[in-house]
N, C-alpha and C positions, 0 to 999 in steps of 0.2 A: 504493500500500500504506500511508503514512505516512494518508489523511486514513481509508482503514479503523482502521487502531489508534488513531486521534483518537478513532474513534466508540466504538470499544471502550471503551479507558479514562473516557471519557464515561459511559457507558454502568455501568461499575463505579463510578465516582462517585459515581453517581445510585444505589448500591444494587443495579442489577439484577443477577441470579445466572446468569452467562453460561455457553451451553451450546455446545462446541465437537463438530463430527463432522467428519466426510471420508468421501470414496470418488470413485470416478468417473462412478457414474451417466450412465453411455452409453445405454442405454434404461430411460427412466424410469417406472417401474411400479407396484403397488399396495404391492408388497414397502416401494420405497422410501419410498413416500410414509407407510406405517406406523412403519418406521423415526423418519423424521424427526417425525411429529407427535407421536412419542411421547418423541422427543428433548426437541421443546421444552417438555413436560409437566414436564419435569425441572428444569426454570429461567423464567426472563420474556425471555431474546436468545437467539436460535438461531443458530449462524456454523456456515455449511457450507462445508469446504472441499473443493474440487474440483480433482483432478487434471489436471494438463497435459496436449499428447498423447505428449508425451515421455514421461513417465513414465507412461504409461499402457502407451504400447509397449514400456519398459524391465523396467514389469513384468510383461509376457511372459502377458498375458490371452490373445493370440491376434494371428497376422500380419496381421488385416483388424483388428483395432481400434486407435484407439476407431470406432463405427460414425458416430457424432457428434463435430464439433468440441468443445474445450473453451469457445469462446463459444458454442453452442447449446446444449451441457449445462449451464451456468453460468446462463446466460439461464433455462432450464425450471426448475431450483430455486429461483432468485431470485424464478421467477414463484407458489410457493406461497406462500398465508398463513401459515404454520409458519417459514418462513423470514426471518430478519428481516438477514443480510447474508449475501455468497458473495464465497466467495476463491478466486483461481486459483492453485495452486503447483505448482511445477517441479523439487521434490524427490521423493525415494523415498518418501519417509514425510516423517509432519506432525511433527517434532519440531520443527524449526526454528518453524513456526507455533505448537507450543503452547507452548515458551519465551516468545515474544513475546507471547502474548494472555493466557495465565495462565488457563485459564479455570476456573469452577468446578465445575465440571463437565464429562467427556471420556466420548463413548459410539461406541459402533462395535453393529453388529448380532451377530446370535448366533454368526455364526461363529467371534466371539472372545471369550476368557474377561476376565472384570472383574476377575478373583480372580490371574491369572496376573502373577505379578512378575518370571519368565525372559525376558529381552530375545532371547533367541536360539530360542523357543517358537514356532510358527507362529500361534498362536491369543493371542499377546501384545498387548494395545492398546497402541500407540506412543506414549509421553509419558504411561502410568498413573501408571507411578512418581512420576515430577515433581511429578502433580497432585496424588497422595496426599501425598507429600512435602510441600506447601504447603496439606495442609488440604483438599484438593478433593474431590472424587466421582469414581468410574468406573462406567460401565455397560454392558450388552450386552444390546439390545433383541432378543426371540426374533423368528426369520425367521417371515415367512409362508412357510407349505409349497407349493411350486412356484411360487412368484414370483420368481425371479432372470434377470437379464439372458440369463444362458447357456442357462436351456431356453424362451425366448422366441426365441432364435435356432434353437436343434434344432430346434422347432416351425414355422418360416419354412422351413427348409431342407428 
């Protein structure tokens, strides 16, 4: 983790306008891939982080997930050109990681609101505040309609 935040701060160093997400990305789709390329539209470094399978199962998606490991799902995002590092975390939420990266920018998909400042909201992006608080940006990229993990599964079943 310490030579990822090397590269970060590096990285802010040099200027660039770092673009932080998250999610799980258990099967990865056109949803997500719009998601992120439109993330990194938003800055010049894209850092996606990626949930453990601990907390994937904590947060209570469903008792057979993730359907993928988190080095397999880590691995397919690192493998897009959009993506420029990935991080594996083991917490609930990225707060811990956006304390540590700062970044300037924080985006989540449409599920969740940009504009929500209630921490106890379901549709709250985790660490808006902070970043607003330090000058940052928040966004919430609109979903593609029927691209998500879970009716790609309905559909298999």
């Amino acid at each position: 983790m310490q030579s990822s935040l090397d590269q970060i701060n590096d990285w802010q160093s040099d200027g660039h306008k770092v673009v932080l997400t998250n999610g799980i990305f258990d099967i990865l789709h056109v949803g997500h891939l719009h998601c992120l390329e439109s993330a990194k539209a938003l800055g010049t470094k894209l850092i996606v982080a990626v949930n453990d399978d601990d907390s994937v199962r904590r947060l209570g998606k469903a008792t057979d997930r993730p359907i993928n490991t988190e080095l397999d799902r880590a691995r397919l995002v690192s493998a897009l050109d959009c993506v420029d590092l990935v991080i594996i975390f083991s917490e609930d939420t990225p707060l811990e990681l956006v304390n540590m990266i700062k970044p300037e920018v924080l985006v989540k998909g449409g599920d969740y609101d940009a504009k929500c400042e209630d921490t106890n909201n379901p549709t709250y992006i985790v660490g808006s505040n902070e970043v607003r608080s330090a000058g940052g940006e928040v966004h919430s990229i609109p979903l593609l309609e029927g691209h998500s993990t879970t009716n790609i599964l309905k559909n298999i079943s």
